[in-house]
C-alpha positions as CSV (number, residue, x, y, z in Angstrom):
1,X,-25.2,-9.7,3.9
2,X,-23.7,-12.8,5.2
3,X,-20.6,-13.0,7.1
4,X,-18.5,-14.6,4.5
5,X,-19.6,-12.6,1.7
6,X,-18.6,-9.3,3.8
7,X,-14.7,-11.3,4.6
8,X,-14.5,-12.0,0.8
9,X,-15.5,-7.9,0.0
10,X,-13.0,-7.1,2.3
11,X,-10.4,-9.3,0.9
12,X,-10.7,-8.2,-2.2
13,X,-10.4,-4.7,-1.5
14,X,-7.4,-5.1,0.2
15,X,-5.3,-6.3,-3.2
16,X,-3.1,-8.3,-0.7
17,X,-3.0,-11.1,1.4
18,X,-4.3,-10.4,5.1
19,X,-4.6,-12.7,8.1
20,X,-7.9,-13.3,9.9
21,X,-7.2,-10.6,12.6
22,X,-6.3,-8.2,9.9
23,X,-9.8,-9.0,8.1
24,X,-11.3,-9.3,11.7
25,X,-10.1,-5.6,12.5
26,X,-11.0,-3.9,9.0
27,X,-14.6,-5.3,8.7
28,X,-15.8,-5.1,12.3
29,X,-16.3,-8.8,11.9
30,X,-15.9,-10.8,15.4
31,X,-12.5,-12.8,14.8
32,X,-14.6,-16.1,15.3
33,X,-17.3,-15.5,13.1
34,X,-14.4,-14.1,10.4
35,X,-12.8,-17.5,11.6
36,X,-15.8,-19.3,10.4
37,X,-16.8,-17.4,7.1
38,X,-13.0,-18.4,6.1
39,X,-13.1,-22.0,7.0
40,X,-16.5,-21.6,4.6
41,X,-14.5,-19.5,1.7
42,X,-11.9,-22.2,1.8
43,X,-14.1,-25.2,1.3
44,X,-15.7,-23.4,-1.3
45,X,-12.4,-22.6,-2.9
46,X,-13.3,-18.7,-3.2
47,X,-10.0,-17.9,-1.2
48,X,-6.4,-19.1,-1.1
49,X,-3.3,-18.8,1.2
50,X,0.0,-17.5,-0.5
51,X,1.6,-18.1,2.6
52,X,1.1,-19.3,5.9
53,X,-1.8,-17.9,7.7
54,X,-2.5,-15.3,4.8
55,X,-5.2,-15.6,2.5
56,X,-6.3,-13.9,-0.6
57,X,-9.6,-14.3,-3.3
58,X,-9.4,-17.0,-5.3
59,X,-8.4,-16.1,-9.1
């Protein structure tokens, strides 16, 4: 599974906004690669912030 796809899983399990170390922390994920799969969500529009430095899925 690719790394982006495993922050957006977690994200959406979650049901609230979360911060990359947050994400980082639940998933195992290395904070940079979590850094980088989110920088790829956001392009793609799959995830939005709420609020500064949160994020959430896309709905």
């Amino acid at each position: 599974m690719e790394s982006s796809e495993q922050v957006l899983k977690v994200m959406q399990k979650a049901k609230a906004p979360m911060s990359a170390g947050q994400i980082a922390e639940l998933s195992g994920i290395d904070r940079k690669v979590v850094d980088k799969a989110m920088k790829q969500l956001q392009t793609e529009k799959k995830i939005v912030s709420p609020k500064r430095c949160f994020w959430e899925p896309a709905k």
